[in-house]
N, CA, C and O atoms as CSV, one atom per row, in Angstrom:
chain,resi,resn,atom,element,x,y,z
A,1,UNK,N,N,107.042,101.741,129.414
A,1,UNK,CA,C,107.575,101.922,130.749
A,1,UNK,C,C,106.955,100.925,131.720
A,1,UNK,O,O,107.586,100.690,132.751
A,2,UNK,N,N,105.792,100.313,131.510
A,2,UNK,CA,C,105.113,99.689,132.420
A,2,UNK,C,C,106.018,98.050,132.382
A,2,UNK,O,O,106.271,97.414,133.405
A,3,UNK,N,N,106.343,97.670,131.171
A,3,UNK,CA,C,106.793,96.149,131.251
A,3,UNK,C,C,108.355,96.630,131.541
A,3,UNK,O,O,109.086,95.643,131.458
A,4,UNK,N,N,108.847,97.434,131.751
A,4,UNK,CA,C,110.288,97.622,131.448
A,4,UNK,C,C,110.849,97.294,132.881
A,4,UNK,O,O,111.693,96.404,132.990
A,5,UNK,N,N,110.348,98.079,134.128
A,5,UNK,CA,C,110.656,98.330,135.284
A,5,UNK,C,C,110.054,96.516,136.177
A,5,UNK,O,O,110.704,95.923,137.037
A,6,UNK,N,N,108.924,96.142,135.687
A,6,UNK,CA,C,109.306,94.895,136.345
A,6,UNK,C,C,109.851,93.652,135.432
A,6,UNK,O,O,110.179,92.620,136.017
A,7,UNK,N,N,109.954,93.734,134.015
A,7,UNK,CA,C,111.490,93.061,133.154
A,7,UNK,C,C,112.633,93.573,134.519
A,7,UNK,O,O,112.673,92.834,135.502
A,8,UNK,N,N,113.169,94.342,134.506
A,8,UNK,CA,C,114.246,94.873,134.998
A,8,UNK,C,C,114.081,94.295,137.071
A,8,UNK,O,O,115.008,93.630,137.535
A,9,UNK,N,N,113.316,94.532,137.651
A,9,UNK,CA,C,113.126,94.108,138.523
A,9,UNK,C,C,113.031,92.324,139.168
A,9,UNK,O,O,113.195,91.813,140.276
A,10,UNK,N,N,112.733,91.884,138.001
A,10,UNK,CA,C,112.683,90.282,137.842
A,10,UNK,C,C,113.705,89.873,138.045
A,10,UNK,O,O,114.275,89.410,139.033
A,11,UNK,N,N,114.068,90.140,136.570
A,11,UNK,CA,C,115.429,89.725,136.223
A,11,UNK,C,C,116.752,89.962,137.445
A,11,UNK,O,O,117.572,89.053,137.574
A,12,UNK,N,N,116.877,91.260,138.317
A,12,UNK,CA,C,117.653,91.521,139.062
A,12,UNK,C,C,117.142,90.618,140.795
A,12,UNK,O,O,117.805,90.356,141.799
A,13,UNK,N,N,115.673,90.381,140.427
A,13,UNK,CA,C,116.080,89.554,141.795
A,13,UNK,C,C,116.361,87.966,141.331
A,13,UNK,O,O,117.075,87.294,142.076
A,14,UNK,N,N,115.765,87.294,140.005
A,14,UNK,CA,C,116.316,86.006,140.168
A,14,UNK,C,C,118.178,86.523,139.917
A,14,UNK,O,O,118.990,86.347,140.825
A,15,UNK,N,N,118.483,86.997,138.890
A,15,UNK,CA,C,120.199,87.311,139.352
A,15,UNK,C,C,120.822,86.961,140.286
A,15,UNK,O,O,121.785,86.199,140.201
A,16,UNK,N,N,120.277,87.575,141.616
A,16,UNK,CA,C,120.678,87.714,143.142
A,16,UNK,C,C,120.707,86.290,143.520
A,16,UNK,O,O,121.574,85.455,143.775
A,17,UNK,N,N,119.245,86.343,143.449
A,17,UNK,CA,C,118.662,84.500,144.090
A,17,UNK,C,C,119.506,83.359,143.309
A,17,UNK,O,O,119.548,82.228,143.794
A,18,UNK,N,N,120.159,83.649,142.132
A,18,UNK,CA,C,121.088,82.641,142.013
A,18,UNK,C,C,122.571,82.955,142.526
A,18,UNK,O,O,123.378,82.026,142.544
A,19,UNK,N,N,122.919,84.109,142.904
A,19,UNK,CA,C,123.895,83.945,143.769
A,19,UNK,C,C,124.159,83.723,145.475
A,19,UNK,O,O,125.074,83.503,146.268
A,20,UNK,N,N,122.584,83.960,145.429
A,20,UNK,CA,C,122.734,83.539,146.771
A,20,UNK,C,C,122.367,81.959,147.023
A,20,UNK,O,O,122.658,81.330,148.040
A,21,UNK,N,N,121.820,81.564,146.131
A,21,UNK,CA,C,121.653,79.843,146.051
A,21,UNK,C,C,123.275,79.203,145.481
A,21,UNK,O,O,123.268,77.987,145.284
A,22,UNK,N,N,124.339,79.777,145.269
A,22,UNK,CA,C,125.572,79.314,144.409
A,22,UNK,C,C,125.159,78.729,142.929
A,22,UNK,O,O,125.992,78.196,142.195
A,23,UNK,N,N,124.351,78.822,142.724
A,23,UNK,CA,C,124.382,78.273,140.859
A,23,UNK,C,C,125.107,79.234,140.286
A,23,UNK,O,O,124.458,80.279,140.238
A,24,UNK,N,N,126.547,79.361,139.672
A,24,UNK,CA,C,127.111,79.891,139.826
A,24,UNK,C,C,127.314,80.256,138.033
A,24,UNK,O,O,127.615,81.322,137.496
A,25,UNK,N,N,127.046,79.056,137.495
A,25,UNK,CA,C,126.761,79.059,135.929
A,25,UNK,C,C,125.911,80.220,135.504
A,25,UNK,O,O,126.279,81.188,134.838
A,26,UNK,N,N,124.521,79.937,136.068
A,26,UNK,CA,C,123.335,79.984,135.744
A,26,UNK,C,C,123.168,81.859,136.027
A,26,UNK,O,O,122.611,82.733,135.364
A,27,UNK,N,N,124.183,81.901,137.721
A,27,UNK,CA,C,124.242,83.512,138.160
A,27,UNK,C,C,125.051,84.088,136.821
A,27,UNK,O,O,124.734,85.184,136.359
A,28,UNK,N,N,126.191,83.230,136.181
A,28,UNK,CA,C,127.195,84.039,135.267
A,28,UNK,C,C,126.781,84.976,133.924
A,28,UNK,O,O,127.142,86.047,133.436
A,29,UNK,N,N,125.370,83.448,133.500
A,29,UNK,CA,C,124.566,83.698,132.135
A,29,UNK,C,C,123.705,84.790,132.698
A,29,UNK,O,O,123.498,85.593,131.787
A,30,UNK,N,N,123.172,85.129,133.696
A,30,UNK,CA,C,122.280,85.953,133.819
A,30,UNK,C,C,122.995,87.478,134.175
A,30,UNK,O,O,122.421,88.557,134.026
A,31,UNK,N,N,124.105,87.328,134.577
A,31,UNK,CA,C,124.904,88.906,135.488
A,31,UNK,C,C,124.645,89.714,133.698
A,31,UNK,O,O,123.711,90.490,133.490
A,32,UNK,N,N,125.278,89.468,133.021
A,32,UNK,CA,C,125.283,90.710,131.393
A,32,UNK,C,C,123.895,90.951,130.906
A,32,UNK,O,O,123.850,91.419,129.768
A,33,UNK,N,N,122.971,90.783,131.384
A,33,UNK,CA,C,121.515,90.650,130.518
A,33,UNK,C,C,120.845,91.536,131.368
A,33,UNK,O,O,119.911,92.254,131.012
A,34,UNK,N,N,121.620,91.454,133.186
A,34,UNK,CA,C,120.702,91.830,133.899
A,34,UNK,C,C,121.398,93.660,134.170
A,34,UNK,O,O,120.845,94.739,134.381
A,35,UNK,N,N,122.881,93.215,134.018
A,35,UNK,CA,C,123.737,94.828,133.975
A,35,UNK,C,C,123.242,95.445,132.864
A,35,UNK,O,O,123.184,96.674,132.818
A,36,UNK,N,N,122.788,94.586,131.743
A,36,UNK,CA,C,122.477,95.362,130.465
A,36,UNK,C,C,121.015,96.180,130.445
A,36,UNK,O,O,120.894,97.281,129.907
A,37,UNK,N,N,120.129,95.604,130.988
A,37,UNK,CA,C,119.110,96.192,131.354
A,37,UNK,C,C,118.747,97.291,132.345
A,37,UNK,O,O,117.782,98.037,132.179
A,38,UNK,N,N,119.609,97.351,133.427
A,38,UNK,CA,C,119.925,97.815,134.464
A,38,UNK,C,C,120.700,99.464,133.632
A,38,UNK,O,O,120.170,100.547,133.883
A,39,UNK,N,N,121.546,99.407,132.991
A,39,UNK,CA,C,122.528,100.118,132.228
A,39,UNK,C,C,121.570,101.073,130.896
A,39,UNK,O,O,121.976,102.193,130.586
A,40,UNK,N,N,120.166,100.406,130.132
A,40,UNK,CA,C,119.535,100.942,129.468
A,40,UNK,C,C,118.266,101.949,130.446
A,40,UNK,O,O,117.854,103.087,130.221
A,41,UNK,N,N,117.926,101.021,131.508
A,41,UNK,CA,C,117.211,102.047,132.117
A,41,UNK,C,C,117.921,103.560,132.948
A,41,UNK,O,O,117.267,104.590,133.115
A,42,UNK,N,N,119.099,103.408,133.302
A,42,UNK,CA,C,119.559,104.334,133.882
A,42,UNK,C,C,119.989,105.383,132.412
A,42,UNK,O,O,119.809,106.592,132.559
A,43,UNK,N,N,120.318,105.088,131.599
A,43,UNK,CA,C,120.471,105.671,130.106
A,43,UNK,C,C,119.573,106.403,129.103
A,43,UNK,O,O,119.830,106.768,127.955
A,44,UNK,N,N,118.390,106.532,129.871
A,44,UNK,CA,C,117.154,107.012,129.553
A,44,UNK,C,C,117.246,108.370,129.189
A,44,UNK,O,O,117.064,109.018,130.219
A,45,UNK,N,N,117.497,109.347,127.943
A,45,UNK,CA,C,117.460,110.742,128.166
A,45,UNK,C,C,116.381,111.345,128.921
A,45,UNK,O,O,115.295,110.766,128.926
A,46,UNK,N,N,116.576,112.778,129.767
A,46,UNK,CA,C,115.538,113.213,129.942
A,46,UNK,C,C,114.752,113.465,129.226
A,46,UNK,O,O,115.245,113.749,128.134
A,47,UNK,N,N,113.566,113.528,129.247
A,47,UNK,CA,C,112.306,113.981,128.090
A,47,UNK,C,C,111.636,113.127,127.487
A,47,UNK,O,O,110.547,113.215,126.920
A,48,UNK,N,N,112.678,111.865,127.703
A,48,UNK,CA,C,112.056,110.247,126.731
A,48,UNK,C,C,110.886,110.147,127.992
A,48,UNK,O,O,110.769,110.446,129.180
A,49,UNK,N,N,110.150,109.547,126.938
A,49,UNK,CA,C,108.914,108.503,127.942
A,49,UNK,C,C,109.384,107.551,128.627
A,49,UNK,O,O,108.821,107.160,129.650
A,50,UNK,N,N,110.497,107.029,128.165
A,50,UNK,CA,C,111.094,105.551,129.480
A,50,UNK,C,C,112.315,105.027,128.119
A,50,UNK,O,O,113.116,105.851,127.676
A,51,UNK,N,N,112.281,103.901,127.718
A,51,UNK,CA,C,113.407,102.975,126.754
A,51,UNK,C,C,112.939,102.866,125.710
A,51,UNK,O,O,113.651,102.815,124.708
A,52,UNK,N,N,111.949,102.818,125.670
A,52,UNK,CA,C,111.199,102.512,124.385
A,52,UNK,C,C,110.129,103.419,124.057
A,52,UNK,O,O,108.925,103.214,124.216
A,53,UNK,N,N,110.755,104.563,123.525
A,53,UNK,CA,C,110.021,106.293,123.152
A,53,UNK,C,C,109.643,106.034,121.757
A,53,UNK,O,O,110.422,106.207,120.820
A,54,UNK,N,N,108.490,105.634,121.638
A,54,UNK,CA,C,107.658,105.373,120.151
A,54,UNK,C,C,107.916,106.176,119.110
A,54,UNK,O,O,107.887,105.937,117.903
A,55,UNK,N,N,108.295,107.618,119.985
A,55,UNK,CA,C,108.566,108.521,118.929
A,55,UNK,C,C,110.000,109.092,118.266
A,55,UNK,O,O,110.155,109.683,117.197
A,56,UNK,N,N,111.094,108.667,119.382
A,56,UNK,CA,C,112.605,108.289,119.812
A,56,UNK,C,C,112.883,107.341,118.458
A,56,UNK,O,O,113.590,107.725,117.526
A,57,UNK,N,N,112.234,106.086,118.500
A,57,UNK,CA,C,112.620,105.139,118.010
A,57,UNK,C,C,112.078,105.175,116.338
A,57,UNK,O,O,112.802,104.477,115.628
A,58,UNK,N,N,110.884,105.894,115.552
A,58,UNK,CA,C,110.559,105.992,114.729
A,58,UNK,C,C,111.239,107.052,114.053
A,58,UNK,O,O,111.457,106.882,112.854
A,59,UNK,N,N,111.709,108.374,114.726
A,59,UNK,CA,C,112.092,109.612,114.572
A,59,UNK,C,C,114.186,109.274,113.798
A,59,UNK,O,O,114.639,109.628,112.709
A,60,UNK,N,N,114.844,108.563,114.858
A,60,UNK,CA,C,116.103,108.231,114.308
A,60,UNK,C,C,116.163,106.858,113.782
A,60,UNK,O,O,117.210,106.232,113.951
A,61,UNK,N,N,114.987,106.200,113.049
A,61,UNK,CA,C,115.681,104.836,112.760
A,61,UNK,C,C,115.902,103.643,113.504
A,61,UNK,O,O,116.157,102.590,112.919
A,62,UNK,N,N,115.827,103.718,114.738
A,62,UNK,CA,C,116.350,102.660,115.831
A,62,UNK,C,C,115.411,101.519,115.852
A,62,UNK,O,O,115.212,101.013,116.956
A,63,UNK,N,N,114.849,101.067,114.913
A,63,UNK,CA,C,113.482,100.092,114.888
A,63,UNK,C,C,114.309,98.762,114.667
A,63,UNK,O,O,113.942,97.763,115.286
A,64,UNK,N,N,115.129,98.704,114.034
A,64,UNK,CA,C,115.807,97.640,113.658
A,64,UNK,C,C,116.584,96.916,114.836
A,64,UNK,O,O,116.540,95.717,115.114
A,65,UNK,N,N,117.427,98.091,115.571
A,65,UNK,CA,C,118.210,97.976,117.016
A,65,UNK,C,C,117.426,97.433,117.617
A,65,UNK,O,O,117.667,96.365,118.179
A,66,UNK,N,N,116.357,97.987,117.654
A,66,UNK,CA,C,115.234,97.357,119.056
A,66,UNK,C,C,114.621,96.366,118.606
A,66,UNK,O,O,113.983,95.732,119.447
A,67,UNK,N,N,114.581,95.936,117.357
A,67,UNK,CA,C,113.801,95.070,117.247
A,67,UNK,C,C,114.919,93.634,117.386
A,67,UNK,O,O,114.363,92.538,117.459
A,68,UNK,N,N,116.188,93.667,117.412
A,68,UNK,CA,C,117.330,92.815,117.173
A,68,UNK,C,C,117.333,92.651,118.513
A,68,UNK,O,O,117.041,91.544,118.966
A,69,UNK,N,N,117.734,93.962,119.565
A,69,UNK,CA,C,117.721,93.837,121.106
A,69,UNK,C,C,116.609,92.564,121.670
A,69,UNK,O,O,116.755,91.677,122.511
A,70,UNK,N,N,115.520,92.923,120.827
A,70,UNK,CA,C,113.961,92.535,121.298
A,70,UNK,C,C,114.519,90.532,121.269
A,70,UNK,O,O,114.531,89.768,122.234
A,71,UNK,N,N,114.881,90.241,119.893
A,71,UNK,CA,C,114.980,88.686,119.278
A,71,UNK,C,C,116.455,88.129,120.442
A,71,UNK,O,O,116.866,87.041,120.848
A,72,UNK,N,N,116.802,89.363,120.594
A,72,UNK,CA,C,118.099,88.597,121.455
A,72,UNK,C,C,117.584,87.708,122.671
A,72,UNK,O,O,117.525,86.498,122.887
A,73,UNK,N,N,117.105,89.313,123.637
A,73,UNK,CA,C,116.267,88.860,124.875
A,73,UNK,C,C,115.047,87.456,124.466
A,73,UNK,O,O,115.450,86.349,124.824
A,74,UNK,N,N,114.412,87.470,124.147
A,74,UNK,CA,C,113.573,86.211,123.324
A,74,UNK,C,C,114.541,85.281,123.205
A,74,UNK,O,O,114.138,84.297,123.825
A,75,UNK,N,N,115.616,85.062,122.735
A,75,UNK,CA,C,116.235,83.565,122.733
A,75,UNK,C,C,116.859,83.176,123.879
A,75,UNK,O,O,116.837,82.003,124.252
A,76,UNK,N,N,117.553,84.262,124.622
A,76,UNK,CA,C,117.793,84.251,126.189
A,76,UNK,C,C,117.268,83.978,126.955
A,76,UNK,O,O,117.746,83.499,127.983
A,77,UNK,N,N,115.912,84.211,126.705
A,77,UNK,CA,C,114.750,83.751,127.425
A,77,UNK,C,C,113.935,82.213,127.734
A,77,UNK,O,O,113.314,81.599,128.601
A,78,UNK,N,N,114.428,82.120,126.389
A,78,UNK,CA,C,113.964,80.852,125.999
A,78,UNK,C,C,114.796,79.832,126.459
A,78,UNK,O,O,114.410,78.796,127.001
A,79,UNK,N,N,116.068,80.185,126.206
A,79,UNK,CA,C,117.145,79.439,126.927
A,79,UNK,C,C,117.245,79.200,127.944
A,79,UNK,O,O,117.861,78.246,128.418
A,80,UNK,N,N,116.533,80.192,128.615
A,80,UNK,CA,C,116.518,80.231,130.127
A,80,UNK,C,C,115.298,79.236,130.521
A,80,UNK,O,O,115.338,78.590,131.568
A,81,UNK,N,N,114.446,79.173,129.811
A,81,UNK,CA,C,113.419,78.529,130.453
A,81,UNK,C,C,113.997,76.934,130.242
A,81,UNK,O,O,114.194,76.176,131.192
A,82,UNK,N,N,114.292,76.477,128.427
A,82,UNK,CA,C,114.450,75.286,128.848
A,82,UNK,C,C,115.375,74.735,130.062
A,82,UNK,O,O,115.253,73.602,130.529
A,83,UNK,N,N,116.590,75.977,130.636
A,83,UNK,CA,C,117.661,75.419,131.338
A,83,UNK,C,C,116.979,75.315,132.784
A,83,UNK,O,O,117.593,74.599,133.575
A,84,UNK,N,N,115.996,75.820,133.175
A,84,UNK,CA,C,115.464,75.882,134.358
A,84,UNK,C,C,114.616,74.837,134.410
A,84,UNK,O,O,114.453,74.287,135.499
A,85,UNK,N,N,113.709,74.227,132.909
A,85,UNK,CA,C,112.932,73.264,133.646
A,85,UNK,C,C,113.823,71.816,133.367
A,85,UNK,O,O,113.569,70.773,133.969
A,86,UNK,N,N,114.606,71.914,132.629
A,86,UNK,CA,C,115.745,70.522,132.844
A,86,UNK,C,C,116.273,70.386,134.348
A,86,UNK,O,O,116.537,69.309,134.881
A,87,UNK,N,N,116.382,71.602,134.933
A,87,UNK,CA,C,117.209,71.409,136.205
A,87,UNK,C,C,115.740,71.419,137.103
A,87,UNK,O,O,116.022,70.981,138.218
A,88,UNK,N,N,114.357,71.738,137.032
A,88,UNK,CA,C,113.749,71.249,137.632
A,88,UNK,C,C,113.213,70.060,137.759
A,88,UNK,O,O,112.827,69.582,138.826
A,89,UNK,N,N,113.133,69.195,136.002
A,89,UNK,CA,C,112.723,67.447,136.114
A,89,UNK,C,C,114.311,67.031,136.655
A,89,UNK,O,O,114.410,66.094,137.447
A,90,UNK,N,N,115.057,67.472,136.379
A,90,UNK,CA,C,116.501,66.895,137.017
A,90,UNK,C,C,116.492,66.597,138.825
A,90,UNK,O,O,116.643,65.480,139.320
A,91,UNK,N,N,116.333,67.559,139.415
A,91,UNK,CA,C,115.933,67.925,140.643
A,91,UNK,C,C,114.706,67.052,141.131
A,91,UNK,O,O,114.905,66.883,142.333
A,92,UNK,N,N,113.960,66.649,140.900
A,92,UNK,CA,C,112.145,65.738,141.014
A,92,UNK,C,C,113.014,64.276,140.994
A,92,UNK,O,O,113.078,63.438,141.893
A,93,UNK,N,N,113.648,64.262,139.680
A,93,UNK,CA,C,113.932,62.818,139.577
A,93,UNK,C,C,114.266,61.742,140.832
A,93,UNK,O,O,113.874,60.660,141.269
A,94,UNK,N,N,115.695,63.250,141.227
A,94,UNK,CA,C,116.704,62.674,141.904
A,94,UNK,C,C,116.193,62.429,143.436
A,94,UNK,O,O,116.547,61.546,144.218
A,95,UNK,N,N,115.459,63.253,143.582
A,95,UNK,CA,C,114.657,62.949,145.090
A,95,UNK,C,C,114.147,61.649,145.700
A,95,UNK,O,O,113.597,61.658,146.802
């Protein structure tokens, strides 16, 4: 619960901050990752500890789900970074 709520908080303000800057690409790749996260925390049964219930996830099997969820976010991520620092040496250059 502790990494989940500012994952989720991050992610929803750069979201914003690229629509309010018009990168309009960059807002598009990020809107499903950030509804999707947004959509798992509100999805939380009562009684769970938060998204990721140690005992939830060992109890029905779901280790595989989360661990696939887990490799997705990780390449998204990654993607994200190289696309941000290309558009930041891009941005330096041109100045």
């Amino acid at each position: 619960m502790k990494w989940v709520i500012p994952e989720l908080i991050g992610h929803t303000i750069v979201t914003v901050l690229m629509l309010i800057s018009l990168h309009w690409f960059i807002f598009l790749l990020n809107l499903p990752v950030a509804t999707w996260n947004i959509y798992r925390f509100i999805m939380v049964p009562s009684g769970n500890m938060g998204v990721f219930d140690p005992t939830e996830i060992h109890n029905r099997g779901q280790l595989k789900s989360h661990m696939k969820e887990a490799m997705i976010k990780l390449g998204f991520h990654l993607l994200c970074f190289f696309m941000y620092l290309y558009s930041m040496i891009l941005s330096l250059i041109n100045d």
